[in-house]
MDTraj code that builds the backbone (N, CA, C; nanometers):
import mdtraj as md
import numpy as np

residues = "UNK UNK UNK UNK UNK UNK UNK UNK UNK UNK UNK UNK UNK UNK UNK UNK UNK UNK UNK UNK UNK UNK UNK UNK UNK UNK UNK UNK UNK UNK UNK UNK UNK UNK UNK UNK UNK UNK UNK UNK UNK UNK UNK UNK UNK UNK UNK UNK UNK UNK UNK UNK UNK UNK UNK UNK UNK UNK UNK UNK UNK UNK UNK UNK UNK UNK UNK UNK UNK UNK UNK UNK UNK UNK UNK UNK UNK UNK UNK UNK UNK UNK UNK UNK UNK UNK UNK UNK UNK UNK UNK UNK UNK UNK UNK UNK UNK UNK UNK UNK UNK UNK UNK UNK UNK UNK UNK UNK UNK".split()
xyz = np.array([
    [-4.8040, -7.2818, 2.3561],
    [-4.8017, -7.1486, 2.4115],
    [-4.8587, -7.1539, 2.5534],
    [-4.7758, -7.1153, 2.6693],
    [-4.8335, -7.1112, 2.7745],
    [-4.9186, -6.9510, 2.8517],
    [-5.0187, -7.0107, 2.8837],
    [-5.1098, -6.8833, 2.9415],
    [-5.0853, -6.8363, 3.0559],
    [-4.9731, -6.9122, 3.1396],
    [-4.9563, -6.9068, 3.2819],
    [-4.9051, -6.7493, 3.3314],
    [-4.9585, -6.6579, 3.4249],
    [-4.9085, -6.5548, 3.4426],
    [-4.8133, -6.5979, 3.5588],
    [-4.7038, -6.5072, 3.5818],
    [-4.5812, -6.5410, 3.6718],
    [-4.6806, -6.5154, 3.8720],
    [-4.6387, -6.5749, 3.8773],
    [-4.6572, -6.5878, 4.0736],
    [-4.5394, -6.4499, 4.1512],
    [-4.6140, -6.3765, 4.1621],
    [-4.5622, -6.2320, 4.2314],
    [-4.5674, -6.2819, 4.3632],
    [-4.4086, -6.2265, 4.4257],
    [-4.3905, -6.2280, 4.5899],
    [-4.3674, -6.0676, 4.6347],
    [-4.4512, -6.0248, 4.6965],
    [-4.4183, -5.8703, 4.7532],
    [-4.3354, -5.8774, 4.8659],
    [-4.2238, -5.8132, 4.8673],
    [-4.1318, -5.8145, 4.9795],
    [-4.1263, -5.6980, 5.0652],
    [-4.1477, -5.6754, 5.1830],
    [-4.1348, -5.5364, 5.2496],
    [-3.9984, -5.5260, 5.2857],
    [-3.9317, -5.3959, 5.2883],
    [-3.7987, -5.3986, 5.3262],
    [-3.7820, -5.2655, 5.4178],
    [-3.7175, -5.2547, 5.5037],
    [-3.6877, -5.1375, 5.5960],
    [-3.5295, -5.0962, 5.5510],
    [-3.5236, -4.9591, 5.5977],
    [-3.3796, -4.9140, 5.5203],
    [-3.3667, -4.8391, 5.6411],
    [-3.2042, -4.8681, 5.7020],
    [-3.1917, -4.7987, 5.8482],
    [-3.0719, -4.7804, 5.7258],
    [-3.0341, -4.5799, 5.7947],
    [-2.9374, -4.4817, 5.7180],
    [-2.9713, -4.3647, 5.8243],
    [-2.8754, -4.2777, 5.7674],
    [-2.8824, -4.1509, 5.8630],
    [-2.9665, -4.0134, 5.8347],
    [-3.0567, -4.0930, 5.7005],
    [-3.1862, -3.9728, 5.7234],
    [-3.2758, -4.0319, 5.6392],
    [-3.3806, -4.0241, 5.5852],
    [-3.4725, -4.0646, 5.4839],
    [-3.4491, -4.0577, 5.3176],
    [-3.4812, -4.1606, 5.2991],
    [-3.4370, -4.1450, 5.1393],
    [-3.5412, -4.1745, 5.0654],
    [-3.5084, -4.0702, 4.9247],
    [-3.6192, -4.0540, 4.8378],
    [-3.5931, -4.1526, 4.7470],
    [-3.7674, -4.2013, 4.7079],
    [-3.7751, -4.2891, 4.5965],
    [-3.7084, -4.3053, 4.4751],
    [-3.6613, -4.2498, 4.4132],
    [-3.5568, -4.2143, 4.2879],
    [-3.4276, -4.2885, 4.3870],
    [-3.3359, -4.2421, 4.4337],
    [-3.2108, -4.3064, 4.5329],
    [-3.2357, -4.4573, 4.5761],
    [-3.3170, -4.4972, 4.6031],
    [-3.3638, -4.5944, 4.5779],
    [-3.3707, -4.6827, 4.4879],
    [-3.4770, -4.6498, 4.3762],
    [-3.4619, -4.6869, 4.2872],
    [-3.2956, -4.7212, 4.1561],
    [-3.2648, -4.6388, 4.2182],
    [-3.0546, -4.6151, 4.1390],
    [-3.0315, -4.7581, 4.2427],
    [-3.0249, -4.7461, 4.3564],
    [-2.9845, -4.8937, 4.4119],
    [-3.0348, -5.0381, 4.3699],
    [-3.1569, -4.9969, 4.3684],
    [-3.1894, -5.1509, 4.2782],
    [-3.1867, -5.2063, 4.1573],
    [-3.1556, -5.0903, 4.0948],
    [-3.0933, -5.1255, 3.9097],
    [-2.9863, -5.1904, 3.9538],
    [-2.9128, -5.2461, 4.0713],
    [-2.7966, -5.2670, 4.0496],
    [-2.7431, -5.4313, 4.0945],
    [-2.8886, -5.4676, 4.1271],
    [-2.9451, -5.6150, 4.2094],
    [-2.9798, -5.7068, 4.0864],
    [-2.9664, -5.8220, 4.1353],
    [-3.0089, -5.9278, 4.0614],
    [-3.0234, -6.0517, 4.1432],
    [-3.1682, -6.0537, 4.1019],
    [-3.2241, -6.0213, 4.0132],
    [-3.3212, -5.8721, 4.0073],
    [-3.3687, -5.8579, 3.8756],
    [-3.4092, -5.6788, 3.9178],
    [-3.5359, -5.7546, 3.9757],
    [-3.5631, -5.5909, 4.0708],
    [-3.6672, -5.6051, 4.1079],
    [-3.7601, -5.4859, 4.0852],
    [-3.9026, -5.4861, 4.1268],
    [-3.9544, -5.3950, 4.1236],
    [-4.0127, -5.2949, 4.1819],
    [-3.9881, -5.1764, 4.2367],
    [-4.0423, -5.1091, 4.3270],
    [-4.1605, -5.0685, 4.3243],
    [-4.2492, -5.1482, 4.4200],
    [-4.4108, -5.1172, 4.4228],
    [-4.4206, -4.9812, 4.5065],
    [-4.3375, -4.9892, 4.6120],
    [-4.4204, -4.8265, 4.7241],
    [-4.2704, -4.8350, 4.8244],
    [-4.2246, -4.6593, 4.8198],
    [-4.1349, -4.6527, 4.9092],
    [-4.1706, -4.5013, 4.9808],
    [-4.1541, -4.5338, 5.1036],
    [-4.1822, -4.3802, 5.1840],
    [-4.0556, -4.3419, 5.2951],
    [-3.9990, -4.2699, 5.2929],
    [-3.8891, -4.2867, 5.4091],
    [-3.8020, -4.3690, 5.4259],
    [-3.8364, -4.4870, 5.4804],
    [-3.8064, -4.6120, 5.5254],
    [-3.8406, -4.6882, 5.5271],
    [-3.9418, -4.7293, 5.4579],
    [-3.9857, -4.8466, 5.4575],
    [-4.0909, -4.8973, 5.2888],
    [-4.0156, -4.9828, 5.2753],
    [-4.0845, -4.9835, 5.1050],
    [-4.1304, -5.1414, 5.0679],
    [-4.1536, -5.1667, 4.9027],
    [-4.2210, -5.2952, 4.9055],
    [-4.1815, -5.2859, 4.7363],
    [-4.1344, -5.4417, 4.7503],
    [-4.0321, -5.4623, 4.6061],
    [-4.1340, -5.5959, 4.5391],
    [-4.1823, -5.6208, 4.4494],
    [-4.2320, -5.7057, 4.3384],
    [-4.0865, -5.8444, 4.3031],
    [-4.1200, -5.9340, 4.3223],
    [-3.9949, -6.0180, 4.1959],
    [-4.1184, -6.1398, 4.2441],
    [-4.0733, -6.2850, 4.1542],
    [-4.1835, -6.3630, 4.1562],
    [-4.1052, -6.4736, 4.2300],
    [-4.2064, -6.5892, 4.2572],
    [-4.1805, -6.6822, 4.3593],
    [-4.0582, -6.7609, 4.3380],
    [-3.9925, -6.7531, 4.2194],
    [-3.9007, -6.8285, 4.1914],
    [-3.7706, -6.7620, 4.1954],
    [-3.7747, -6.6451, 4.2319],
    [-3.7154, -6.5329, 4.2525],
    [-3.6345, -6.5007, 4.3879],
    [-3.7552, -6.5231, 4.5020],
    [-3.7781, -6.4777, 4.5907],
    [-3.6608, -6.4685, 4.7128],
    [-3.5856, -6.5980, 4.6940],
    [-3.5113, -6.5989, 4.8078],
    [-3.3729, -6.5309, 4.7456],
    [-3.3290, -6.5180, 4.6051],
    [-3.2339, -6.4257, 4.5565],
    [-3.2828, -6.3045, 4.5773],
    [-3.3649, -6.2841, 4.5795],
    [-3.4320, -6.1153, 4.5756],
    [-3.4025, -6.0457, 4.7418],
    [-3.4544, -6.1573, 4.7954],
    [-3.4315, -6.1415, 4.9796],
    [-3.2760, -6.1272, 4.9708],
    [-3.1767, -6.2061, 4.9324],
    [-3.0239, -6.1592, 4.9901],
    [-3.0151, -6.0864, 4.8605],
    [-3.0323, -5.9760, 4.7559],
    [-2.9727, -5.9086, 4.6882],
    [-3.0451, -5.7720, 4.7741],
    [-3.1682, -5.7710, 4.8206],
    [-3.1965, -5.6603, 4.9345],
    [-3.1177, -5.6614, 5.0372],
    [-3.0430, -5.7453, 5.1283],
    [-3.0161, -5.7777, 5.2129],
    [-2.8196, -5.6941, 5.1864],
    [-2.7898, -5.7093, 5.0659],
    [-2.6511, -5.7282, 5.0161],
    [-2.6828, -5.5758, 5.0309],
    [-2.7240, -5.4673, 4.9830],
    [-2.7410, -5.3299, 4.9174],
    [-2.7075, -5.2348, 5.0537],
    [-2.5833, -5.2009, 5.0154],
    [-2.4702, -5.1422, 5.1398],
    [-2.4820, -5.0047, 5.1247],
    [-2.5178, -4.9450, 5.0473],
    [-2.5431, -4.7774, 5.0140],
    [-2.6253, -4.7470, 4.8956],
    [-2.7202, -4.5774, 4.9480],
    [-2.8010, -4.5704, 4.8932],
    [-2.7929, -4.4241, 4.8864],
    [-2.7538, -4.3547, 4.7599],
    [-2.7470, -4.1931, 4.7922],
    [-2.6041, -4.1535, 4.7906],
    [-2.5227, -4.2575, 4.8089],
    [-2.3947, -4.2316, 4.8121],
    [-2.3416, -4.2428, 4.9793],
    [-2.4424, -4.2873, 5.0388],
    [-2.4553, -4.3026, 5.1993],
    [-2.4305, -4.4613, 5.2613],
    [-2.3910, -4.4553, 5.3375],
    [-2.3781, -4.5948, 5.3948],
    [-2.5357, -4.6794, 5.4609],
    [-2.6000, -4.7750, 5.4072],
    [-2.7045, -4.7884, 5.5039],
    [-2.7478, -4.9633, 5.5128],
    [-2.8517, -4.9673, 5.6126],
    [-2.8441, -5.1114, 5.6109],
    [-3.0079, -5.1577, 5.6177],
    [-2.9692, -5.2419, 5.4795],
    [-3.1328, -5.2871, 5.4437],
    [-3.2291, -5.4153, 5.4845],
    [-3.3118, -5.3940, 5.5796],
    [-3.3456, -5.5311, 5.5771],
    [-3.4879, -5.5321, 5.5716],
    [-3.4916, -5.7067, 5.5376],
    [-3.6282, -5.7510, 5.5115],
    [-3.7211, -5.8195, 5.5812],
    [-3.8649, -5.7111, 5.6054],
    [-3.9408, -5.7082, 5.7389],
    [-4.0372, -5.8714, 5.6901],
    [-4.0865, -5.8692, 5.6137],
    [-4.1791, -5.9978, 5.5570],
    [-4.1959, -5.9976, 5.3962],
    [-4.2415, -6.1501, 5.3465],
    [-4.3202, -6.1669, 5.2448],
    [-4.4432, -6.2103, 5.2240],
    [-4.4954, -6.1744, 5.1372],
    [-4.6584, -6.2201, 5.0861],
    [-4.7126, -6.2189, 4.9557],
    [-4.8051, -6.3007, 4.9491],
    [-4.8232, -6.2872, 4.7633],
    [-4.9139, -6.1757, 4.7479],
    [-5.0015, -6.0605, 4.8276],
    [-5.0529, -6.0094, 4.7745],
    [-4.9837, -5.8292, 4.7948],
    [-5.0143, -5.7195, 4.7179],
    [-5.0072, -5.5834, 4.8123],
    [-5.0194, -5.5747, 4.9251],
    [-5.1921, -5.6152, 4.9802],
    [-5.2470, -5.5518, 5.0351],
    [-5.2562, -5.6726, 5.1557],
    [-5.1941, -5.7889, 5.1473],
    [-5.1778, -5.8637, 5.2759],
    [-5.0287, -5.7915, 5.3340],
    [-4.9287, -5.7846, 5.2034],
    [-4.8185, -5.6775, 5.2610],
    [-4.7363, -5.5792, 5.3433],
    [-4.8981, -5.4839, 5.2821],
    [-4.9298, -5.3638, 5.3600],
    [-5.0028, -5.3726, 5.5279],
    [-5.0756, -5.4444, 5.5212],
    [-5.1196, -5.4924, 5.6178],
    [-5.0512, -5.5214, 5.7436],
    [-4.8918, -5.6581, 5.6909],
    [-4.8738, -5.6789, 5.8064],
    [-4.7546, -5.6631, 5.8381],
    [-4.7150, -5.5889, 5.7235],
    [-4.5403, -5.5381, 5.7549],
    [-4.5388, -5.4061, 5.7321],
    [-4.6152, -5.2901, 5.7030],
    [-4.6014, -5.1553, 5.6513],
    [-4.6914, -5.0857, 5.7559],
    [-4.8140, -5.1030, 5.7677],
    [-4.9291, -5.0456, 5.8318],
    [-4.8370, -5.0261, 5.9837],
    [-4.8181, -5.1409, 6.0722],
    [-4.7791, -5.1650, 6.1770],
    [-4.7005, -5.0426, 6.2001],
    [-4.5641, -5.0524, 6.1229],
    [-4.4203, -4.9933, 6.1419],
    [-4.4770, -4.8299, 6.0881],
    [-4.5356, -4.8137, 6.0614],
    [-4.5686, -4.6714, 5.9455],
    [-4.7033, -4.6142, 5.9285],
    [-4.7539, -4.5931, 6.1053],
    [-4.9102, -4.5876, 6.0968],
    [-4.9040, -4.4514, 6.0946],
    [-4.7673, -4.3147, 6.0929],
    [-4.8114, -4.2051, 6.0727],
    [-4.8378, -4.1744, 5.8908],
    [-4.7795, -4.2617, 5.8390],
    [-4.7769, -4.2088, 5.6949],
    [-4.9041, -4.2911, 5.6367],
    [-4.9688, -4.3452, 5.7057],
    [-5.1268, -4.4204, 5.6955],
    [-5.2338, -4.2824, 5.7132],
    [-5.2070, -4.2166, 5.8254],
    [-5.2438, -4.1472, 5.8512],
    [-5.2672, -4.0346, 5.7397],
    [-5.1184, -3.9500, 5.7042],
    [-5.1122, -3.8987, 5.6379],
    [-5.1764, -3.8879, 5.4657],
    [-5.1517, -4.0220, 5.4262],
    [-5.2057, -4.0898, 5.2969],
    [-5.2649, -4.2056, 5.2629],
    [-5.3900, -4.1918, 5.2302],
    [-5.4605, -4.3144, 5.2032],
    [-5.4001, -4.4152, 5.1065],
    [-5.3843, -4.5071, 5.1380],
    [-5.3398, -4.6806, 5.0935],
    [-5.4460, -4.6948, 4.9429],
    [-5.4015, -4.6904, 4.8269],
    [-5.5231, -4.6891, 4.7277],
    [-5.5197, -4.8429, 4.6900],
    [-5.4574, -4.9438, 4.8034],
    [-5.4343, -5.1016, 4.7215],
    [-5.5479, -5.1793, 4.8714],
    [-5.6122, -5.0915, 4.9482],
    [-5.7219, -5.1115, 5.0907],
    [-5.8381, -5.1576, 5.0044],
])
top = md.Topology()
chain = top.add_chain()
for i, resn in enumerate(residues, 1):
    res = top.add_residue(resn, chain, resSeq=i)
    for name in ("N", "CA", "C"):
        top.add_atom(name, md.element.get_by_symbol(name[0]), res)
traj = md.Trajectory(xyz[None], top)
């Protein structure tokens, strides 16, 4: 029996479209990837997906592949990876998204 827990890669991803999209719309797009992934935090435009290290570089082109979201045309790409949240947040979210920092405290700081 192995005790080993799986090695998590957090991926940040930016979503350029023609207005902001809500977490749920989102989420309908990535049920549809493989491998699944998991949505840790999405705000607007810019969000952060869970899959593990062995994962990682399918996970990067099945984000990369995801052509509409909402029923909208849009184009997804991927800003960085890291093994933790909160190195994540740090150096791909904070930067790009310091009004919604502003707005709401980070509870993974």
């Amino acid at each position: 029996m192995s005790t080993h827990r799986p090695r998590y890669r957090y991926i940040a991803f930016r979503v350029d479209g023609s207005r902001p999209f809500r977490r749920e719309e989102v989420l309908e797009a990535l049920r549809t990837t493989s491998p699944r992934l998991w949505l840790v935090d999405f705000a607007g435009t810019l969000g952060l997906v869970r899959t593990t290290h062995l994962e990682k570089d399918a996970a990067i082109h099945a984000l990369n592949d995801i052509g509409a979201i909402g029923g909208e045309t849009v184009r997804v790409t991927t800003v960085g990876t890291s093994g933790t949240i909160r190195a994540a947040t740090r150096k791909y979210l904070d930067r790009a998204d310091s009004a919604r920092r502003e707005h709401k405290k980070n509870p993974y700081k």
